[in-house]
N, C-alpha and C positions, 0 to 999 in steps of 0.2 A: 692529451685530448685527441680522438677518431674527428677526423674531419673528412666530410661528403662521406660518413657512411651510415647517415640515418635510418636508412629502409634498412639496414641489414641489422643493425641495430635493434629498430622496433621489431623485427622477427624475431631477434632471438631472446629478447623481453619476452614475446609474446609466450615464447615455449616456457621458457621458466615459470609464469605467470600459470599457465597449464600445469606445468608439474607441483607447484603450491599449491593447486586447488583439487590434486591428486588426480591427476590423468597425466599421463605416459605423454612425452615427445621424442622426436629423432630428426637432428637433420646433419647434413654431411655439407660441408664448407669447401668450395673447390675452387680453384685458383693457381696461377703460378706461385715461383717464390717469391716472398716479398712486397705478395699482392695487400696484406691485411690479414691473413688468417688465424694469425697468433694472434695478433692485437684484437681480434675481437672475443677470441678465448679470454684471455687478459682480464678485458672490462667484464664478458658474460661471468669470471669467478668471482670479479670485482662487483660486479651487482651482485651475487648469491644471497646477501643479506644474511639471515639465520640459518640457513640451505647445507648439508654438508657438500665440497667438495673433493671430490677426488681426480688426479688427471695423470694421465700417463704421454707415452712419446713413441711413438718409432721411431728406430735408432737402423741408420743403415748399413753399419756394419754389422749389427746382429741379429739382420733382415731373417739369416740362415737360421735361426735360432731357435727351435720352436716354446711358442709361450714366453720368450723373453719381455713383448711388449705387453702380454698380459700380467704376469708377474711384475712388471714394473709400476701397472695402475693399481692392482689390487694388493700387491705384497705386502701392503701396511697390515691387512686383515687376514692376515694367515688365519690368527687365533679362533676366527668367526668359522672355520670353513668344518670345525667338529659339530657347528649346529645346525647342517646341511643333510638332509637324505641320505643313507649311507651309501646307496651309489656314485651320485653327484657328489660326495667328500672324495671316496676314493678315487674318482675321475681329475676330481682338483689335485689332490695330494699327489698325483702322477703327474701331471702336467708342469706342477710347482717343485715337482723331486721331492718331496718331502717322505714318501711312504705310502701305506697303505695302512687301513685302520684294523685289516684283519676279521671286519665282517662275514668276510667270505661273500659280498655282493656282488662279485667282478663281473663285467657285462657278458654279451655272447661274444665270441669270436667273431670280428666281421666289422661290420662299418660302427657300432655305437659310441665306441670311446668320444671322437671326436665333437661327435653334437650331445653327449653324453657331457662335457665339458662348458658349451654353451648354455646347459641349461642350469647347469649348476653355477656359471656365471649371473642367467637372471634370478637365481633364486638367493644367490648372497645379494645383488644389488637393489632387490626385492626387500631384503632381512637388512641391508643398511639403510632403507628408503622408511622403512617404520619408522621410525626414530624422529627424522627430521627429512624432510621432502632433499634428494638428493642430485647435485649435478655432476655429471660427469663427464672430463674432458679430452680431448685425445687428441695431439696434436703429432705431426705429418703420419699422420696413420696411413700415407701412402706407403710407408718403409716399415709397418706389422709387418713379422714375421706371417705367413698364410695363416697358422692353426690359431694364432690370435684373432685378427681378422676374422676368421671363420666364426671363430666361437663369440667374437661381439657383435656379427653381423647376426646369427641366431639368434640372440638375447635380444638385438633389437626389433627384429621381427617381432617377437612377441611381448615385448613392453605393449602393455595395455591398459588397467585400471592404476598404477603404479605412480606416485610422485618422485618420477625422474624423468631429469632431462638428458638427455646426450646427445652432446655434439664432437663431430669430429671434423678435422679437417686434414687435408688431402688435395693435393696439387692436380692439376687438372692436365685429364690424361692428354688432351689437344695441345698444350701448353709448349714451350719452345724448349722447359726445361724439367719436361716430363723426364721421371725415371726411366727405366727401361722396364718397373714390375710395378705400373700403379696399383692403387691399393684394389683388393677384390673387389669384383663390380656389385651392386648396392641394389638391386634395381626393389623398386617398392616403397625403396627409404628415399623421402624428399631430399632434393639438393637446393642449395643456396649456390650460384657461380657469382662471385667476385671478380670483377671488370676494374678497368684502371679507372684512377679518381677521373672525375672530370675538370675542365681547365682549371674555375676557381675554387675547387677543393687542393689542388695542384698546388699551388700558389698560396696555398693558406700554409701547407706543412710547411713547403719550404723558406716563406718568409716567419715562420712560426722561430726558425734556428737562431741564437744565439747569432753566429755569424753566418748570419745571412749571406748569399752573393752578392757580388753587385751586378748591374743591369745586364751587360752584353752576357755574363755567361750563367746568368738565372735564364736566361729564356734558353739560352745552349740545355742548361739542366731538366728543364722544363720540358726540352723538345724530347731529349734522351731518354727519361726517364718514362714518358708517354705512361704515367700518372701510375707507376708502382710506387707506392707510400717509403718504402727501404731504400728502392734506390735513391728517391728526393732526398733523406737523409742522410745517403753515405756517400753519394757521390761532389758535393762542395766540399770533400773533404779529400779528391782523387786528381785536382787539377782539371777535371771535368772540360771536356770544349777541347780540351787540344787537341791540336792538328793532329792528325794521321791516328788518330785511336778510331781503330776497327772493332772491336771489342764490345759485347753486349753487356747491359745496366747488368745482368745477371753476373756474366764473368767481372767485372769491375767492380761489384758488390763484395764477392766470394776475396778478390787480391784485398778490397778494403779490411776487412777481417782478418787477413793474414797479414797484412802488414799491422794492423794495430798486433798479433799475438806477436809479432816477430818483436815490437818496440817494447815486449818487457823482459825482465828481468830473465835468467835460465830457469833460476827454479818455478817460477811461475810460470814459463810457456812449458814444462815437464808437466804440472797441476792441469793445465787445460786439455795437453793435448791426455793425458791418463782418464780425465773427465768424457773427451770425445773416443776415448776408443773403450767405454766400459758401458753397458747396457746398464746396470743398476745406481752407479752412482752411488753407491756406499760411502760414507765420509771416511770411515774408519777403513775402508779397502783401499781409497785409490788413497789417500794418506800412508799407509801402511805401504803399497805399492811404492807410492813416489820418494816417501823417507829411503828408500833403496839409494836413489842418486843423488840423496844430501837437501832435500826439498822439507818443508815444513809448513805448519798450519798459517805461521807467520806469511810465507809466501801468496797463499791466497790475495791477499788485500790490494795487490798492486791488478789484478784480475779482475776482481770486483769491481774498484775505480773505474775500469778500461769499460765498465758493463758486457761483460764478455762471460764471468761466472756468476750465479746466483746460486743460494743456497732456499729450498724448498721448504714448505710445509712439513715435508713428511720427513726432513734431517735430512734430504740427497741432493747432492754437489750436481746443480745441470747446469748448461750454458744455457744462455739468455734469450738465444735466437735459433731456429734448427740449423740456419745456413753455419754460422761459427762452430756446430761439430765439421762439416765438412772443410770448412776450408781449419779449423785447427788441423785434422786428419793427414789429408793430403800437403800441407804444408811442410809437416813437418819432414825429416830427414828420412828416408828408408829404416839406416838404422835403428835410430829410435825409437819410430814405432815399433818395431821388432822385439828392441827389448822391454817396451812400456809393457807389451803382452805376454814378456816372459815374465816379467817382475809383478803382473797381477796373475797369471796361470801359479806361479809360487804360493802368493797370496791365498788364493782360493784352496787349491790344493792342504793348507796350511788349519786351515778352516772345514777342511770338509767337503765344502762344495767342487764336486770331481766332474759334474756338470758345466760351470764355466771354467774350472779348470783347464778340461779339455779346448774347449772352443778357443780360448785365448791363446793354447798353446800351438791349434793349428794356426792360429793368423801369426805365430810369431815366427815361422820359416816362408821361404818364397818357393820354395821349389818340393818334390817328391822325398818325403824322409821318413822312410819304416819305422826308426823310432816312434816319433808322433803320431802315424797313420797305426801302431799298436795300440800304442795309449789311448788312443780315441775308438780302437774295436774292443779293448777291455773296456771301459767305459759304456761302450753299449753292452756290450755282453752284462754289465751288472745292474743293468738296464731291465733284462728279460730273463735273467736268474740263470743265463746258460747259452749254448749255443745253437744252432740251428740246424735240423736235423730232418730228413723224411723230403718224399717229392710233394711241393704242394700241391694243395688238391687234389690227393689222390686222400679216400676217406681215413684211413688211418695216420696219417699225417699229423707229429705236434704241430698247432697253431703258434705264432709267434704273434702276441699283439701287445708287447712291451708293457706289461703290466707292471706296477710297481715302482716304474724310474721316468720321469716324465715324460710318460705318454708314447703312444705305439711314433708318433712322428719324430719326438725329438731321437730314439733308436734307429729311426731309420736316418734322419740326418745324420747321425752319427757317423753311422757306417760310411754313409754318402760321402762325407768329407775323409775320411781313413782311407775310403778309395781314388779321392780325390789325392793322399798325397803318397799311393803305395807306387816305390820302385818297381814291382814286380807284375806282369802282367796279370799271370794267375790271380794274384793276392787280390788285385784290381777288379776283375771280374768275380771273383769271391766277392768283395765284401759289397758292390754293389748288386749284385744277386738277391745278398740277405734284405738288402735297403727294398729292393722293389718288391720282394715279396711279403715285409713289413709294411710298406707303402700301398699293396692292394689289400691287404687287411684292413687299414686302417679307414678304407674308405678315401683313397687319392686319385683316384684310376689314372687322371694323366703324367703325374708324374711316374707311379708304379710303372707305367710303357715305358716313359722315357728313358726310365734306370732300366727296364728289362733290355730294352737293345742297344744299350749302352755297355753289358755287362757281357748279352751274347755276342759281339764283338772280341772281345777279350776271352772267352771260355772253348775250348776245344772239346768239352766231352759231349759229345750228343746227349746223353741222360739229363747234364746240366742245361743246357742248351733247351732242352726239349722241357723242363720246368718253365723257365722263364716263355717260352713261349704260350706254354699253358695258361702263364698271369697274363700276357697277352689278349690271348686271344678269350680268356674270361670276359676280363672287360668289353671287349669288344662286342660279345653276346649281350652281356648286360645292356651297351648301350646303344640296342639296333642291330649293331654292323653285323648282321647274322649272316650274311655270303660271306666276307672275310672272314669269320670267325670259324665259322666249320672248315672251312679252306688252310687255314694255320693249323687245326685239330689233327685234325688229318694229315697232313702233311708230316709234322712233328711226331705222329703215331707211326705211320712208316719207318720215320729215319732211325724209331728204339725198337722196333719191332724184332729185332735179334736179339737184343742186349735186354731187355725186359719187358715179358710177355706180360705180364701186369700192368706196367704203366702205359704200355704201348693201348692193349683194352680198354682202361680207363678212360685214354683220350680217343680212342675210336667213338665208344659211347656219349663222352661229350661233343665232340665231331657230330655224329649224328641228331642228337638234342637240337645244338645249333640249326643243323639241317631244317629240322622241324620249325624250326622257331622265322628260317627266312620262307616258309615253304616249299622248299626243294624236296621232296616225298621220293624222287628216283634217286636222289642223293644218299638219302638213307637207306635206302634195299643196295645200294652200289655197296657201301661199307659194311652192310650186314654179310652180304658176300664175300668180301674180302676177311673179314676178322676171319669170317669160317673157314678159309684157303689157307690163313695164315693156322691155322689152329689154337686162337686166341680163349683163355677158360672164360673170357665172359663172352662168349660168340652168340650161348642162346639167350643171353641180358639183349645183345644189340639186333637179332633175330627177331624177340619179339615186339622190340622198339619198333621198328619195321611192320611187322603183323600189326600190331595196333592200330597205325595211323592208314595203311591199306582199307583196313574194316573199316574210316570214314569214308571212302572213296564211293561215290552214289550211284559213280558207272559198271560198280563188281560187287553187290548183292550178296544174300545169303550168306554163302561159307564163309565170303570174308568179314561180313558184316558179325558173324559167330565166332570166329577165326580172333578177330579182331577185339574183341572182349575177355577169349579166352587169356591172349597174349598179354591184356591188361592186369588182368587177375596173375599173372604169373608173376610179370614186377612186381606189382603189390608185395607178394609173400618173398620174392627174393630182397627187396628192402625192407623188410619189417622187423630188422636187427639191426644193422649196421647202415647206419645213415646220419648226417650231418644237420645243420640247422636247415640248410636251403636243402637238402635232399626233401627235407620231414614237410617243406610247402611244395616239392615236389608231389608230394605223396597226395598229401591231401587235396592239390588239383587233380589228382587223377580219381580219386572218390568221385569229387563232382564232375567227371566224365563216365563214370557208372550208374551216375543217378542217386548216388549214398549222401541225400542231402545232410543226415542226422548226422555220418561218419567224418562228411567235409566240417560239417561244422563242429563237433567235439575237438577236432583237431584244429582246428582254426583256434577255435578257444584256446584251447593248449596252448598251441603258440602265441598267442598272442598275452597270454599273462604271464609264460617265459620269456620274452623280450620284452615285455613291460617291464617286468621284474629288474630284471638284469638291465635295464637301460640301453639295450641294443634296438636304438632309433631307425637305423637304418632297415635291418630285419622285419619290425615291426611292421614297416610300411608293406610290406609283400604277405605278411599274416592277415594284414589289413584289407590287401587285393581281395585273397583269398572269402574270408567274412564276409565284407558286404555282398559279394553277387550270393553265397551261399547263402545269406540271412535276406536276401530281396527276394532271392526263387522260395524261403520258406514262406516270404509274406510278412519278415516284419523290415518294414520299409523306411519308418522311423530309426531305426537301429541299421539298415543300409544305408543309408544315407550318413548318420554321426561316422560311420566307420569309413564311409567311399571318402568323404571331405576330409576327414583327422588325415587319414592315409594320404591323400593327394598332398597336403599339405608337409607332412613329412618326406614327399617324396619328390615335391618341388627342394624342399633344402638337403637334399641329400644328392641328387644330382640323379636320380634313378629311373630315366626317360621310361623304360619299357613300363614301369608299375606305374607309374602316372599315367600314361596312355591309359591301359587298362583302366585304371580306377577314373577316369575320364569317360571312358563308353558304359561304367556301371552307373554310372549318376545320367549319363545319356538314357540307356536302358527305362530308369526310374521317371526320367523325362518324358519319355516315350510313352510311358502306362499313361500320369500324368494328363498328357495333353498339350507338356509344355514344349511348343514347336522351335521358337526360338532358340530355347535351351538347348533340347536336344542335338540340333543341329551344331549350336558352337561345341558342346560336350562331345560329338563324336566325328568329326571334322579332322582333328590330326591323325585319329586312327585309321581312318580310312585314306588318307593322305599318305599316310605314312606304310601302307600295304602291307605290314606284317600282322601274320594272325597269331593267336585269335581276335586281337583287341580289331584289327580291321574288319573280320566277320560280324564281332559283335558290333561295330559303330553300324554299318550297313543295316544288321538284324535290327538295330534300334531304329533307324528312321523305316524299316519295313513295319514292323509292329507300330511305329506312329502313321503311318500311312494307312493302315489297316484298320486301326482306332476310330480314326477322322474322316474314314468309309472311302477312302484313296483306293481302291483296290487294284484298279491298273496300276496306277505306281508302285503299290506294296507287291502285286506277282515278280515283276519286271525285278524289280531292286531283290528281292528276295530269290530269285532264280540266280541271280547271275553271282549274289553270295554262296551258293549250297552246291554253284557247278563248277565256280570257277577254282584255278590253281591253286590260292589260297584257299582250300575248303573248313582248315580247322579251326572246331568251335562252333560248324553251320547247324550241327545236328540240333540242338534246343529250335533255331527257325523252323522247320522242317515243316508243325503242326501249321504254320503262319500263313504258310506259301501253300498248304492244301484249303487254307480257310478261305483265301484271298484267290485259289482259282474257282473253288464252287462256287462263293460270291458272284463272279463274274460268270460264271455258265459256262466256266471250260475243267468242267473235273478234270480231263485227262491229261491237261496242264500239271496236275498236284497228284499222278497217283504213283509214279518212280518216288516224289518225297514219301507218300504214305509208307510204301514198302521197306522204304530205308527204316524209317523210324519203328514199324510197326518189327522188321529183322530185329532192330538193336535194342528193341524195348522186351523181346522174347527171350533175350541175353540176359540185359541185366537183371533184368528179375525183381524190377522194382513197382509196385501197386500203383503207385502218382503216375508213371511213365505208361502202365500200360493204360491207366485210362486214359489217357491224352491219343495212346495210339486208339483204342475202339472209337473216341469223338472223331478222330479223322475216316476210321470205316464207316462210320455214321452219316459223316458226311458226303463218302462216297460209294454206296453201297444204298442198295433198294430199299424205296420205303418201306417196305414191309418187315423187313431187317432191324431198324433204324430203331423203332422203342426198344427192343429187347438190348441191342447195342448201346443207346445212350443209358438204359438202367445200370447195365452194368457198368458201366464206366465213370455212372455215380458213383455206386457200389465202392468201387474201390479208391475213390478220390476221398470218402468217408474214413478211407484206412490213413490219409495225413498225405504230407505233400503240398505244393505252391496253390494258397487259397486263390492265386489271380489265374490259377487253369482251371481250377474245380467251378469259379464264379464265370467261366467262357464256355467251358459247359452245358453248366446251367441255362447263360444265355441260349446258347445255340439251342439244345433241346427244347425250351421253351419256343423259339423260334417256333420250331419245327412242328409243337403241339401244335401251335395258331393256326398256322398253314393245314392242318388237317382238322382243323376245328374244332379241338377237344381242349376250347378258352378257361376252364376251370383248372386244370391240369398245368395247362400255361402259365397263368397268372402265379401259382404257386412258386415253380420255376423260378419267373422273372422277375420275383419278388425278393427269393435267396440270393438270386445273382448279382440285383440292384443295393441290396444289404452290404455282400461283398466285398463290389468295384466301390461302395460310399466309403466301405473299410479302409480300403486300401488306397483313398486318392486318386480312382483311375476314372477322372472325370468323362470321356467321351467314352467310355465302355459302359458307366451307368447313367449317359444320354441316350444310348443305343437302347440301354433297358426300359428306360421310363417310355421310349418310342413304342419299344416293343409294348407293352402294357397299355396303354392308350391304343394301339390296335386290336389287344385283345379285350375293350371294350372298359378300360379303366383310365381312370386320369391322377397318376400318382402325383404326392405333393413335392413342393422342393423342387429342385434344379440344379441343389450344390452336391457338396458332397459331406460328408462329417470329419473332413481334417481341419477343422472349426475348433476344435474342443481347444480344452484349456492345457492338455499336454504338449496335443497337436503344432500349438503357437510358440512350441521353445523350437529355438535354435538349434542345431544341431549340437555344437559347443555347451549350451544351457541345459540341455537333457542329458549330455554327459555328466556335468557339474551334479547335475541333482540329482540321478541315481546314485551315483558314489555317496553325497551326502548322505541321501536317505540310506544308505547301508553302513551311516556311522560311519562314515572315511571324516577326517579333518580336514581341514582347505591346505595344508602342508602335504598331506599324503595324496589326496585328489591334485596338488600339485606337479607332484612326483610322476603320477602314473599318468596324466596328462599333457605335460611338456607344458606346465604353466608355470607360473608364479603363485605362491599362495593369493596374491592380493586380486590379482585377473581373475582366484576360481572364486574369491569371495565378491567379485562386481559380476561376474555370472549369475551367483545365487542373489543378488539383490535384483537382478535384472528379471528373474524369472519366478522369485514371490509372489509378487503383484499380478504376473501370471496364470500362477496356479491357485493365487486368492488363499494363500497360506502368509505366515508372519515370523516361522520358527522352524529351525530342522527336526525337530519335533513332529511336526505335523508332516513333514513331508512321508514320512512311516503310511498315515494312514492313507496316500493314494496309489491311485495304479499306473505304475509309470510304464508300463508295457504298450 
């Protein structure tokens, strides 16, 4: 019986109760040791009722392991994992060693395997939760291995419509007997913190015992144990109260355990301790194991008695409490354990499994032994089909992402430990090299660092050397740290600049990238300079890196505004063969810095149903960037927003600060048409905080266009000048039209005519219809009335040829404007009629305020006041309009699962959510509307 844990109790009733009635729960149990947190797993399987149960463990000695603790909850359902998405099998089948199924579905090179793995996690727990509403349990989930961890913190995130529950519990990181690697932080997922009992819960377990205390040293135990439920139970049994014990309820808990393993028999403290030093618990393994030293099935029972071993549900040999693996463990003699992990490494081996073979064999030496440290680099080696080959990142480069043998992490651990036990230095810095550049693949960034200068320590060859600092200083770009990161580029490009004029290039040009990326613009003409001194073959690649971002430069005009397009167009056709997954989002950002709305987005698309495809999550989120701002500027805002949210959302779990930002000032952006002040401001507040462009240009450009909206005009010049002049300029050019609209507003043309020119230069470039009518509205509006009809015609004229409806409907306005003002109110009205159509289209409620103003001065009184994203598409979610397009195109809730990062059952409480809706009853009928 739980005594004084009723509230904790009724919560986690309450969640079960929820996933019987089919809604999804999550909560995380935290606490010291000892605190309760098993014993309420215990009762919560013990209520299940009809529920199925599954529960797993972290195990701390095979913390290193990856997908050990996953393997150990799901391993019963191997068989289920062929009726999973052929991605999400193969991701499982890797992670579990099992193989691959030969789809040929393998993901992209790059971050996806690992959340690739998570989703296949919630779509089997999805596929067991049909059946029978399902709980799942996980106790010290502080000691998951990371990639476990990872992949069930995923799944829980997205538990939604689904009858499961999960709870895990996990020691509380404040706690006195905190690990040293609490479990990954959770944030999102409710926690429950367990406190020590209070006095008369105290008092209840401990006179609850058989033999009781008696008085003077119940209150001794009482006081000790300051109401952890374990210790009250093990400590009347420690001599408790005597004199001179310094010793915490925790360490006197841990000796109570070892001393009950020490009081039995050999062959039974051999069973316990094979028990605590094996992740799976195989009966037939650590029996197989233990029969080595003359142990047998018989031996169990004296263990059992002791309540120290239990035998599971699912056939596997666990002990009873987390704390008795550690004190069996540590208990036990050096040697012993040593050979308990030779004698199950044999085992395993014997079996096949060359997975924990290895692992067991490195914990069975203490010190640096080439033997072992090979057998664990073959091991991974047969992991990735081969060895490792090519400087990374440079584009011809084989990718190494551990396909086929459990998962790019468990090869990099591999290695990680081979290096950890190599005599030789080189060998050492070899094999952690492989590990961290298997580790930036897989989407690790911090550890992939930690192994990288770990490794250049130990490596003498500058070439090598100069790899590893490349996965460095990758990361580093990816996440922000753009001053360091072009500073490492560089540097590392120098020190091979003898030895390989290729890779040396290579990293110059990412050097410079970085450059761009923290705004250092003289940083990049320094290195353009230098490749060309050094006589590097890609000198005129980093040349016209340089030339491009010059031609934004608002204070040098003309040739380089020309100059500066030409050099764009150069890249373009020199990568238009040979390019990688992030070059190919390279590419297509730079369309939409030409104005190539249709070309950004063909290629957006591309990408994004190839990392869809392939399960490459992480990817996806940067194809995602890309889409929404190009599908906002074509105007379809509804589909900017499903794609800015999915993306943000993928790129919160994926750890990818820069494309969050971004996809943060797109949804700002959309805010900003909008009206929605609030929003906009919290959407684009890091960006601008955080001072790297473009995403800081664009937060600024968006409260300038919200200012401009909301007839803010002083504030809109101000905030809009000081984005389009200041250090950070990239990305100001789309403002440019904002900041001339916003100084004739105010009566200072001369304020807006340096923007006019820039724009009206770089719109002569690209040679785009939408761009250059945007530039004639701004000569129109600075430029003689007499000028000004013929101007704003053609500026229609070409807005007619396609391009962003919310330029053509500003237009409109403005011209209409301008009819009133010269009193030709018939002409007007027509105008600001188109316009007011428009901004209703588009949501941009204070731009068709401004029109309806407008029209009631040209002697009309339009109706309404809203706008028309009222309708019945308009009210789906962004989530709910993804759901029902796929439907309506004939996708199944399985496959719309797949391509969504759901659960079948969350895209079928989608579609029920959003019938009633569309006032439909059947995917049938969804066919005949327009979901555009």
């Amino acid at each position: 019986m739980l005594y004084g844990r009723d509230a904790e109790a009724a919560e986690i009733d309450r969640l079960l109760d929820r996933a019987r009635s089919g809604r999804s729960g999550v909560l995380v149990l935290r606490g010291e040791a000892g605190i309760g947190k098993s014993a309420l797993l215990d009762r919560a399987a013990a209520s299940a009722g009809d529920m199925r149960v599954v529960c797993g463990t972290g195990v701390e000695y095979e913390s290193g392991m990856p997908y050990a603790g996953l393997h150990l909850l799901l391993g019963r359902y191997l068989d289920r994992i062929g009726d999973l998405p052929d991605a999400q099998a193969d991701a499982l089948r890797d992670a579990f060693n099992l193989g691959v199924s030969g789809s040929g579905s393998g993901s992209e090179p790059g971050k996806g395997d690992r959340f690739l793995v998570g989703l296949a996690v919630l779509t089997l727990l999805s596929d067991l939760a049909e059946e029978r509403p399902l709980l799942c349990l996980v106790d010290d989930a502080h000691w998951l291995d990371e990639p476990s961890a990872q992949a069930l913190l995923f799944a829980a995130r997205r538990l939604e419509a689904e009858p499961i529950a999960l709870l895990l519990a996990a020691r509380d990181p404040d706690a006195p007997d905190a690990p040293g690697r609490p479990m990954v932080a959770a944030p999102g997922l409710p926690e429950l913190r367990l406190r020590g009992l209070d006095a008369d819960a105290a008092a209840r377990v401990l006179d609850a015992r058989a033999d009781a205390p008696p008085g003077h040293l119940r209150r001794e135990i009482l006081t000790e144990a300051m109401g952890n439920p374990l210790a009250l139970l093990e400590l009347p049994g420690m001599q408790a109260g005597a004199k001179g014990e310094r010793s915490t309820a925790y360490e006197r808990i841990q000796r109570s355990y070892a001393g009950r393993i020490a009081a039995l028999p050999e062959p039974s403290r051999l069973l316990v301790l094979m028990v605590a030093s094996d992740d799976l618990g195989d009966v037939g393994v650590v029996m197989d194991a233990a029969g080595r030293f003359g142990a047998s099935v018989r031996d169990l029972e004296p263990a059992e008695r002791q309540g120290l071993l239990r035998t599971t549900g699912e056939g596997r040999l666990a002990v009873r409490h987390p704390l008795i693996r550690s004190a069996a463990y540590e208990s036990a003699p050096l040697g012993l354990r040593l050979d308990a992990h030779r004698a199950l490494a044999d085992v395993y081996l014997e079996r096949g499994d060359i997975c924990h073979r290895a692992w067991h064999l490195a914990r069975s030496v203490t010190g640096p032994d080439e033997g072992v440290a090979a057998v664990l680099e073959e091991t991974a080696e047969a992991g990735h089909g081969g060895g490792v080959v090519g400087a990374v990142g440079v584009p011809d480069a084989r990718a190494v992402n551990g396909r086929g043998f459990g998962g790019s992490e468990a090869v990099a651990a591999l290695y990680e430990a081979a290096a950890a036990l190599s005599p030789d230095r080189a060998h050492r810095g070899r094999r952690l090299a492989v590990a961290a550049r298997i580790s930036a693949d897989a989407g690790l960034p911090e550890r992939a660092v930690d192994l990288a200068m770990r490794a250049q320590s130990d490596l003498d060859d500058p070439l090598a050397r100069a790899e590893l600092t490349l996965i460095r200083a990758s990361l580093a770009d990816e996440q922000d740290r753009t001053g360091e990161a072009y500073r490492m580029f560089a540097e590392t490009a120098a020190s091979v600049a003898d030895q390989d004029a290729r890779t040396a290039g290579y990293l110059f040009f990412q050097a410079a990238s970085a450059a761009v990326n923290a705004g250092d613009f003289a940083a990049v003409d320094q290195m353009a300079a230098r490749v060309e001194d050094l006589g590097l073959p890609n000198a005129p690649h980093l040349r016209a890196l340089a030339r491009l971002f010059a031609g934004q430069d608002p204070r040098a005009l003309r040739h380089r505004a020309a100059d500066g397009v030409a050099a764009l167009r150069e890249l373009l056709e020199a990568m238009r063969l040979c390019y990688g997954p992030r070059e190919r989002i390279r590419v297509a950002m730079w369309h939409l810095m030409l104005g190539d709305l249709a070309g950004a987005d063909a290629a957006a698309d591309e990408l994004e149903a190839r990392f869809r495809e392939g399960g490459a999550i992480g990817l996806l989120a940067s194809a995602l960037m890309l889409r929404s701002r190009t599908r906002l500027l074509l105007g379809r805002h509804r589909d900017a927003l499903t794609d800015a949210t999915e993306g943000l959302r993928i790129a919160e779990d994926t750890g990818q600060h820069r494309v969050r930002v971004y996809l943060s000032t797109v949804l700002g952006l959309l805010a900003a048409i909008e009206g929605d002040e609030r929003r906009c401001l919290e959407l684009t507040a890091e960006g601008i905080e955080r001072g790297v462009p473009p995403s800081s240009v664009h937060g600024a450009a968006a409260r300038g266009l919200l200012d401009l909206g909301l007839g803010r005009h002083e504030a809109a010049l101000e905030r809009l000048s000081d984005a389009v002049s200041g250090p950070h300029r990239h990305g100001a050019i789309a403002s440019l039209p904002d900041l001339v609209e916003a100084a004739v507003r105010l009566g200072r043309p001369e304020r807006g005519r340096d923007a006019a020119d820039w724009y009206r230069e770089w719109s002569s470039q690209v040679r785009e219809p939408w761009v250059e009518a945007v530039a004639l509205r701004c000569a129109a509006l600075l430029g003689p009335d007499e000028d000004a009809d013929k101007t704003f015609t053609r500026a229609l004229d070409l807005h007619r040829e396609g391009g962003p409806p919310f330029e053509r409907a500003r237009t409109e306005l403005l011209y209409g404007e301008w009819l009133r003002r010269v009193r030709r109110r018939n002409d007007a009205r027509t105008l600001l009629h188109a316009a007011l159509d428009g901004f209703e289209r588009l949501g941009a409620a204070p731009w068709a305020d401004r029109a309806r103003g407008e029209l009631r001065a040209a002697g009309e009184s339009p109706a309404g006041g809203g706008t028309r994203r009222d309708d019945a598409v308009g009210s789906l979610t962004p989530q709910e309009l993804q759901v029902v397009r796929l439907a309506a195109g004939g996708l199944s809730n399985r496959e719309i699962g797949a391509r969504l990062f759901l659960s079948p059952r969350t895209v079928g409480y989608h579609l029920y959510k959003a019938y009633p809706k569309l006032r439909v009853a059947s995917r049938n009928e969804l066919t005949r509307l327009d979901l555009t």
